[in-house]
N, C-alpha and C positions, 0 to 999 in steps of 0.2 A: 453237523447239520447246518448249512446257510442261512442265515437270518431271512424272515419273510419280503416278498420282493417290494421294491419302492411303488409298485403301480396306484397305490389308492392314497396317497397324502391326502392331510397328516395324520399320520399312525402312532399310536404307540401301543409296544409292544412290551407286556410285564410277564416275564419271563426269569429264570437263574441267567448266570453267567454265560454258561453253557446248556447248551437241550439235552445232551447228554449226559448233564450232571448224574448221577444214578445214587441211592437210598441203598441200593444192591448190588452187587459188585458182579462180573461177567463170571460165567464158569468155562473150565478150561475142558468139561468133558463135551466130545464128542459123541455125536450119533447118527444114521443113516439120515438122510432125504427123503422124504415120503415119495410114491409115486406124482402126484398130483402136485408137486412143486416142480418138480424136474425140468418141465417143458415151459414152464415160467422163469430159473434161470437158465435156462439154455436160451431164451432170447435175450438176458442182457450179454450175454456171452455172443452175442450174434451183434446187438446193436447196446452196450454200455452207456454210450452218451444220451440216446432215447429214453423218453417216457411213454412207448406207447403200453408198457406191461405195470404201468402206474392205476391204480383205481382209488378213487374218491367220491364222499359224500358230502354232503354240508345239508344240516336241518333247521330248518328256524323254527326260534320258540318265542311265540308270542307271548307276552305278559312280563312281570315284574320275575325276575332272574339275578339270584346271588350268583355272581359271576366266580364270585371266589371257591365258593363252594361246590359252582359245577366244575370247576377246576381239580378240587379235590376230592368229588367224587369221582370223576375219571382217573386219574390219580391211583384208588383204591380199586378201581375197577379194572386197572390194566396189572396192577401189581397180584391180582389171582389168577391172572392168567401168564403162564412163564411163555407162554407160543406168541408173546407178543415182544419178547426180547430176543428170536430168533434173529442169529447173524449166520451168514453160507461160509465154507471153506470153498470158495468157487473152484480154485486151480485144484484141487486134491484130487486125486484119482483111488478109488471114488471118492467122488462130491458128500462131502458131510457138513452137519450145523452143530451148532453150538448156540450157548444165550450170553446175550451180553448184558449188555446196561439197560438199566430200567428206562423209561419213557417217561419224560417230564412235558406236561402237558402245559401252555402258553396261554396268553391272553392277549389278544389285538385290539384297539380302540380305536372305528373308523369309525365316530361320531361325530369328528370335527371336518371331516371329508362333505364337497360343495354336495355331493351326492351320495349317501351311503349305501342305498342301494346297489348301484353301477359301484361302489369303491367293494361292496362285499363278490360281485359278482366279478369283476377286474382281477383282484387280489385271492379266488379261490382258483378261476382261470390262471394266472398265471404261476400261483405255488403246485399244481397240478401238473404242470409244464416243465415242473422241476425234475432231474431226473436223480435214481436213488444209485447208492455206489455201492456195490455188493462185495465189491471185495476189499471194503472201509469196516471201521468196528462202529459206525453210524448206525444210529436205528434204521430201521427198515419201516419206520410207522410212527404217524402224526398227528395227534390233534390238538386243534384250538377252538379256543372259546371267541368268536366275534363280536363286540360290543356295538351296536349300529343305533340306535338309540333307546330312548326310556322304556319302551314296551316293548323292544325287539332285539332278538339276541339269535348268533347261526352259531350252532358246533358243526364245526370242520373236520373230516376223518380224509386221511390220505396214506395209503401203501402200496408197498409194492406187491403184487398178485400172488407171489411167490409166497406170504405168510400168511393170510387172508382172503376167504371171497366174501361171497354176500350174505351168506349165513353166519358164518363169522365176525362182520361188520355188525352185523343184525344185536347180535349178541353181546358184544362188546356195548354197543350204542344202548342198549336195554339197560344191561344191569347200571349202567354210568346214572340210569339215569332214575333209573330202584333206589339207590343208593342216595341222591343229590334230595329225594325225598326224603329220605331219613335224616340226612342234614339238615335241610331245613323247619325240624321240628315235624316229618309226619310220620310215621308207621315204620318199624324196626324192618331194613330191609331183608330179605332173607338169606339165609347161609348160603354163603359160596357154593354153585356147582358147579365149578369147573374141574377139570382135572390136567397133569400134565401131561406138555405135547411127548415129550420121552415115556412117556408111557403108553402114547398113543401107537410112537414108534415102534415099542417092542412088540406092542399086539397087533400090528394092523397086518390086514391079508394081501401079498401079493399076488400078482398075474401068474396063472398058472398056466401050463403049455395046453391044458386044453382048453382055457380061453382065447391062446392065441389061437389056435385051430379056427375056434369059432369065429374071430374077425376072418380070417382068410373063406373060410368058406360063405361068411354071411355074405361078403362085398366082392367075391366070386361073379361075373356080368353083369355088376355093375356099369351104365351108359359112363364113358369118358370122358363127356363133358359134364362137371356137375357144377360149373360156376357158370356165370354168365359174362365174368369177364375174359377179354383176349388177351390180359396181359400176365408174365410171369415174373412181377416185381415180388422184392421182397416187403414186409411189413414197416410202415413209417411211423412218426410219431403222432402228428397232427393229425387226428382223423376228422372226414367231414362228418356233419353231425345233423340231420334234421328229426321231426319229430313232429306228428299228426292226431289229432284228436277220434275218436271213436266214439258215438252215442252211447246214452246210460238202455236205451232201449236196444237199439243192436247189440250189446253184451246182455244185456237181457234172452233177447232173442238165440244168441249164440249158445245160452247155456241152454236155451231150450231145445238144442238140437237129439239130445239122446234123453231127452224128459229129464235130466238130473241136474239139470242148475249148474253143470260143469261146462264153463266157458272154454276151457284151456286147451283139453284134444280138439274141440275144434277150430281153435285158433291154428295148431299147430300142422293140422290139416290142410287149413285154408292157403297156411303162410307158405308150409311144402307145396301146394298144388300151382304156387305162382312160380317159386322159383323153378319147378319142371318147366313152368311154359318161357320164363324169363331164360332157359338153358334150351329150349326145343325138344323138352324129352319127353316120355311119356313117365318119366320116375324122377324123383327128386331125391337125392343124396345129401341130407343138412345137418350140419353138425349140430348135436343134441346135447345143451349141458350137463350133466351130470351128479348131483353132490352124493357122493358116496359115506354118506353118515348111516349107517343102516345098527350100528350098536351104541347102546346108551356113551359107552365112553368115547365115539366120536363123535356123536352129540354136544358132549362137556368141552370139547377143544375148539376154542375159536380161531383156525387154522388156513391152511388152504385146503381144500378137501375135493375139488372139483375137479371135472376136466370135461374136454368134449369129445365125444362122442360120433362117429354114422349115425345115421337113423335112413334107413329106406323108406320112404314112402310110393308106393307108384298111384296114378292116376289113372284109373280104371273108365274105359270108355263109356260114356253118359251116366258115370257114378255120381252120389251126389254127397253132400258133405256130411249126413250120417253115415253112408256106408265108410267114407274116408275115414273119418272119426273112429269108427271101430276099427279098421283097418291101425290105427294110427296108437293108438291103445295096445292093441295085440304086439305089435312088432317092439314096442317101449319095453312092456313085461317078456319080451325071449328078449330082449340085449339085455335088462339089469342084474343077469344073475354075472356079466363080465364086464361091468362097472370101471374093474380094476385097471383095465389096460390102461399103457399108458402111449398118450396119439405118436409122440416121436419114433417109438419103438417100432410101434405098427406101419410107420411109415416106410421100416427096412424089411416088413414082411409079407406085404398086403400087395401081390403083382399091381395091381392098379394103381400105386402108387407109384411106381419104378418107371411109370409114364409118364405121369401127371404132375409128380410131386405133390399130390394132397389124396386125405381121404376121405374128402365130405367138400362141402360147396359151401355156401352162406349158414351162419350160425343162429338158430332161432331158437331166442331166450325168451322163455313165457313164466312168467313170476305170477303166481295167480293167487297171491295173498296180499291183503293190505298190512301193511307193517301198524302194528297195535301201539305206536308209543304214546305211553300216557305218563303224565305228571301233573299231578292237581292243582290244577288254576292257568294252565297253560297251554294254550294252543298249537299243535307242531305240526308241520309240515316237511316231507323227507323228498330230496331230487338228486340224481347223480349229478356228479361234475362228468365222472369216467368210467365205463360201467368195465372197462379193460380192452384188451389188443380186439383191433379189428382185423383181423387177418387178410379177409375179403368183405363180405358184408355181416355185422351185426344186427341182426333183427333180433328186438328186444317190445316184448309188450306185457305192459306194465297196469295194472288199473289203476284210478284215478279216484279223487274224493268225490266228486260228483254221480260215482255210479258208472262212468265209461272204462274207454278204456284209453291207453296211450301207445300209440308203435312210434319208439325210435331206433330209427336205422345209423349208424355209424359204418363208414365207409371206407378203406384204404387207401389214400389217395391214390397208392402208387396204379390201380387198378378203377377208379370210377373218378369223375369227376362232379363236384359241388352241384351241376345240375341232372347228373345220373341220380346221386344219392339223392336229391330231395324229389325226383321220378317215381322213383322206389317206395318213397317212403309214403308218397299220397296214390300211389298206385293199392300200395299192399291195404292202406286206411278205409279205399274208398270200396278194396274188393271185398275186406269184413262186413262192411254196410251193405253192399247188396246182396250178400249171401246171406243177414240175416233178414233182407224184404225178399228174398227169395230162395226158404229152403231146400226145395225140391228140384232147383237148377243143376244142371251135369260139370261138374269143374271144368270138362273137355270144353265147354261154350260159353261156360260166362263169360261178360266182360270184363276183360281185364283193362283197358284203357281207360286213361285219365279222360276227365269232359275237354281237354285243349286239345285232345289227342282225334279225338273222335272229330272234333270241328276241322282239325287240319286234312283230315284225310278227306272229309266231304269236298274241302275245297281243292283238293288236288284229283280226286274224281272227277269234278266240274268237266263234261264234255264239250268241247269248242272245236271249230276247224284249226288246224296250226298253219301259220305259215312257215314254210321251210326256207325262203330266199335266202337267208342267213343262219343257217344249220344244218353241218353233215349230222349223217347217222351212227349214232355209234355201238350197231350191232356186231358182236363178236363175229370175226372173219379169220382169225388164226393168226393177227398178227399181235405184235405188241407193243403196249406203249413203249415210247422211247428206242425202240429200233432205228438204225439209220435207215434214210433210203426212204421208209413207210412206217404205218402206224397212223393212228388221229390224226385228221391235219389239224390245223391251229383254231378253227373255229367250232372243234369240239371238248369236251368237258376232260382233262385229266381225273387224274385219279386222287380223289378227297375235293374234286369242285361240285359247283353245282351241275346237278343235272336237270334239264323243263322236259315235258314233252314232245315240244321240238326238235330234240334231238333224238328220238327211240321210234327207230320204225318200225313196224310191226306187219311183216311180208303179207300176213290174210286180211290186211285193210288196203283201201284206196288211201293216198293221203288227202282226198280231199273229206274224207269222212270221219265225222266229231271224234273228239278222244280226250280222255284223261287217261290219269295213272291211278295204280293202288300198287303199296309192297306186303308183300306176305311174305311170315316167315318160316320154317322148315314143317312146322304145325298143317300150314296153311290157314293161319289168324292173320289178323292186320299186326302187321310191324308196328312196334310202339316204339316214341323217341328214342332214339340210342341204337336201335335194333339195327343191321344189316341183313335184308331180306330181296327175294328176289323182284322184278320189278313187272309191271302188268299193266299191259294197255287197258283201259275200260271204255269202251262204245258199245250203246246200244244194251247198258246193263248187261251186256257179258264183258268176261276177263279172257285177255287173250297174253300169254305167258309170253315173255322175251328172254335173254339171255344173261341178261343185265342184271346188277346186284346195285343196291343203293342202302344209303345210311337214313334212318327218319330221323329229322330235325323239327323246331316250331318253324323254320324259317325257309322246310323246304327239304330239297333230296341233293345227299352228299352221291356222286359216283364211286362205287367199290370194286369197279374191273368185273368181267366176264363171270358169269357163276361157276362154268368148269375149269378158273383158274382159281378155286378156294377150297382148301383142306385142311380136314380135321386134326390139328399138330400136338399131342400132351394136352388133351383134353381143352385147344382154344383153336380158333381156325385164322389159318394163316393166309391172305389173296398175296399172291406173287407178284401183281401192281402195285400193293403197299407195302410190299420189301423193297421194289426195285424204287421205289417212290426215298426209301426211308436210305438206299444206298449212295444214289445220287447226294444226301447229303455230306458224303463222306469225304475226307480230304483228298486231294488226288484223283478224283471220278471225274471225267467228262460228263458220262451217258452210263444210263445201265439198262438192262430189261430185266426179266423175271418171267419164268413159267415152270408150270409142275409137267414132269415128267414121269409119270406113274409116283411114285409116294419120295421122287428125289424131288428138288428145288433146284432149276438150276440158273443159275444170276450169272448174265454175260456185261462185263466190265467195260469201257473205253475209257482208260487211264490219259491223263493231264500228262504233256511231255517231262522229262527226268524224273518219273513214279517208277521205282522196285515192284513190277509186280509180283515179285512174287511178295512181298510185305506187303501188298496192295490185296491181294488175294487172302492171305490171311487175316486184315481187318474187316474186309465185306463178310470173311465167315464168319465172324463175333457178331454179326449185325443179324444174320438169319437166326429165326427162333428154334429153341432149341427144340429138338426132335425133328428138322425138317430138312435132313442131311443134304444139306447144301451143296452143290459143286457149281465152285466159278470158275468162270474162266474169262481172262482178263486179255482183250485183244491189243492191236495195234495202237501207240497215240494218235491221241485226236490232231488231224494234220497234219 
């Protein structure tokens, strides 16, 4: 294990020689991988150097803190648990584990740091950042005691996902701290319940072939789009990360949706009915976490035991969010009796995946218990660093000591961008608050827009006369950008600029009479930020439909090419202006265009003089997205 990173000087660090020093010595026996780990090494096997399948916690505890002592109460608290010295045979076919060396748990001292706060929060960020080596005999699992000053102390918990989730965490974190009581002079903690993970292995239930059955049939037409993103990256380390407050009365409100104080189905409701609308469907497809502890001796292993899940929700026309809620209940109790699957597997069985490559959209984690940690005389407080891999979207909602609640979203880079994800995340905040002032509203109409969102669209409604002196129109006519000969001329918007009013004629108007825009999207709702929706003259308080496709920004309207050149490609939709857009950057291109041709794509090239085309044709095909059977054809040099 590498020593903690230099970010918060001055530190010291009281610690052995080595972390891996071990009291207990590794075992040479061998045993299976649980289901629920699988797909946690199979991404460092995908990305090794990555930390996006790292999870972390760090707690503060307020008050006077024998640090020694919490030291060695963890210490005793990791030593009853053997599932915390799991190490992987990664290369082995099959993949099996073993235990290795015990866990020595550390001590940091950023008391002397200009700011200890920023040096606790610096220095858990970045040991977080660190990535773990699976197929080293290094732990798998980390904790330190923080020293930050006289009445303030953080323990730090950090693993890889593969031997631990949150329950897990949970437990560990617990008894550490049962224990650090009895240390310090209070009440004999109580006997060890744990039991070991090799035992959990020989008893635990695998997927059976007729729960494989049941995913194929359950997710049987299923909509093919269930994300909301166009992109088909793989998962990154850095994920973006925002996070939104919720009233202590809105969570009030929210439990009062089926009379029973149960806040959580209709969180889980609410959160599915956005991402249907955030994907244009009338169903929502969200990965559902899972802990599959259902027997006491999975209970005793603090493991990894989790995985995610489908969950169908659909959005029933002017339903409201009790009927969701029930709705939402029901379909939970028929999936948990097939818990077991495991998502990689299903991904070679499930047709809708053989398109899409996924089987489920955004991940909505709803934790609907406050964690009880107590230790007498001390105040604590629990916050992720990493709640684990974002895939696409993390939706995670959390309650809060105040009575509310917390959504945070963690994002994929490779798939949203910093101001997507924080879209998201006060979109989904701000739709719980008005579902609980308004419980009898149809999900099909609420509002889903932010208040910046709503102010932008009034102002692009705004009717006025345009002047045209300097702007063609750029109604779809069959040609296409970048064509020689024709196409836009130069005084209209390409594809990703902006687009005004002034440019978008609309044949059943004069152009001397008022006009704004609005964009709606497949729903027929207002496009929210981010969204590419089609575009709509407004005069006169009616909507007059155009041909035109645009992106919602705060700043305004992106151009996205004609609407009948965009198609739905592996569940993301692909416009053929923003392939030819994204070809022209390619080395060798002059010019390109793009248009669909019933379900082909096909991209006409004008190669730079001494270009191979046919090399030149085979790089534009790596650039079309996959499923949009591309046919180039690469003409004459330019000149």
């Amino acid at each position: 294990m590498v020593p903690p990173p230099s970010g918060a000087p001055p530190a010291t660090t009281v610690r052995p020689s080595s972390s891996t020093t071990s009291r207990t010595a590794g075992s040479t026996k061998r045993f299976a991988v649980l289901p629920s780990q699988h797909g946690m090494v199979e991404g460092y096997r995908i990305d090794p150097n990555g930390s996006a399948f790292t999870v972390a916690l760090r707690t503060q505890l307020l008050g006077l803190v024998d640090r020694e002592l919490l030291r060695a109460a963890t210490r005793r608290a990791l030593a009853e648990s053997d599932c915390t010295r799991v190490r992987f045979d990664v290369d082995d076919e099959p993949m099996t584990q073993h235990l290795g060396a015990e866990i020595e748990p550390y001590i940091v001292d950023l008391t002397a740091a200009p700011d200890p706060s920023e040096a606790v929060r610096r220095w858990c960020r970045e040991r977080t950042d660190l990535p773990f080596d699976l197929r080293s005999d290094d732990p798998l699992m980390e904790f330190a005691v923080l020293a930050v000053g006289p009445q303030e102390t953080w323990y730090y918990q950090r693993a890889h996902h593969s031997v631990v989730d949150g329950y897990g965490a949970q437990i560990l974190r617990t008894r550490a701290l049962e224990i650090y009581g009895e240390l310090i002079g209070g009440a004999p903690a109580a006997p060890a319940q744990t039991s070991s993970i090799v035992e959990l292995v020989e008893q635990e239930q695998h997927e059976s072939s007729e729960s494989e059955q049941f995913w194929v049939d359950y997710l049987a037409g299923v909509p093919e789009r269930m994300s909301p993103t166009e992109s088909q990256a793989l998962i990154r380390s850095h994920a973006h990360e925002h996070s939104a407050r919720v009233s202590a009365q809105a969570r009030t409100a929210l439990g009062d949706t089926l009379r029973n104080r149960v806040w959580s189905y209709p969180v889980i409701a609410a959160v599915s009915a956005y991402v249907a609308a955030a994907c244009e469907q009338h169903e929502a497809v969200i990965g559902a976490p899972v802990v599959a502890r259902d027997t006491p001796l999975e209970r005793r292993v603090a493991t990894m035991m989790m995985c995610v899940l489908p969950l169908r929700l659909a959005v029933e026309p002017g339903g409201d969010l009790a009927a969701a809620t029930r709705r939402a209940a029901k379909e939970m109790r028929a999936v948990r009796p097939h818990n077991r699957a495991r998502p990689e597997h299903l991904l070679s069985v499930v047709p809708v995946a053989w398109r899409t490559g996924r089987i489920h959209g955004p991940t909505v984690n709803v934790i609907p218990f406050e964690e009880e940690l107590v230790s007498e005389g001390l105040e604590l407080h629990t916050e992720p660093v990493r709640r684990g891999p974002a895939f696409d979207l993390l939706i995670t909602v959390v309650p809060t000591n105040d009575a509310g609640l917390r959504v945070e979203v963690s994002a994929n880079p490779s798939h949203y961008t910093d101001d997507e994800t924080r879209w998201h995340t006060q979109r989904i905040a701000e739709l719980l608050e008005r579902l609980a002032a308004q419980p009898g509203v149809a999900l099909d109409e609420v509002e889903l827009r932010m208040a910046a969102e709503i102010e932008a669209a009034e102002r692009l409604a705004v009717e006025e006369v345009v002047d045209r002196s300097d702007a063609g129109p750029v109604e779809w006519s069959g040609q296409r950008s970048g064509e020689h000969g024709h196409g836009p001329s130069g005084d209209r918007p390409v594809y990703g600029e902006v687009l005004s009013v002034a440019q978008v004629r609309c044949p059943d108007l004069a152009d001397d009479v008022p006009r704004g825009l609005a964009v709606l999207d497949l729903l027929g709702r207002p496009a929210r930020f981010g969204m590419v929706g089609r575009v709509h003259v407004v005069s006169g308080g009616s909507l007059h439909e155009t041909e035109l496709l645009a992106q919602v920004l705060p700043d305004g309207l992106r151009y996205r090419g004609p609407a009948d050149q965009r198609r739905l490609v592996a569940g993301a939709y692909v416009e053929a202006d923003g392939v030819a857009a994204e070809v022209r950057h390619a080395a060798g291109v002059h010019a390109a265009s793009a248009r669909w041709d019933a379900r082909n794509l096909r991209i006409d090239v004008t190669p730079e003089h001494g270009v191979d085309p046919v090399e030149l044709a085979a790089r534009v095909k790596t650039i079309a997205p996959r499923g949009s059977r591309a046919r180039v054809t690469v003409g004459e040099p330019y000149g």
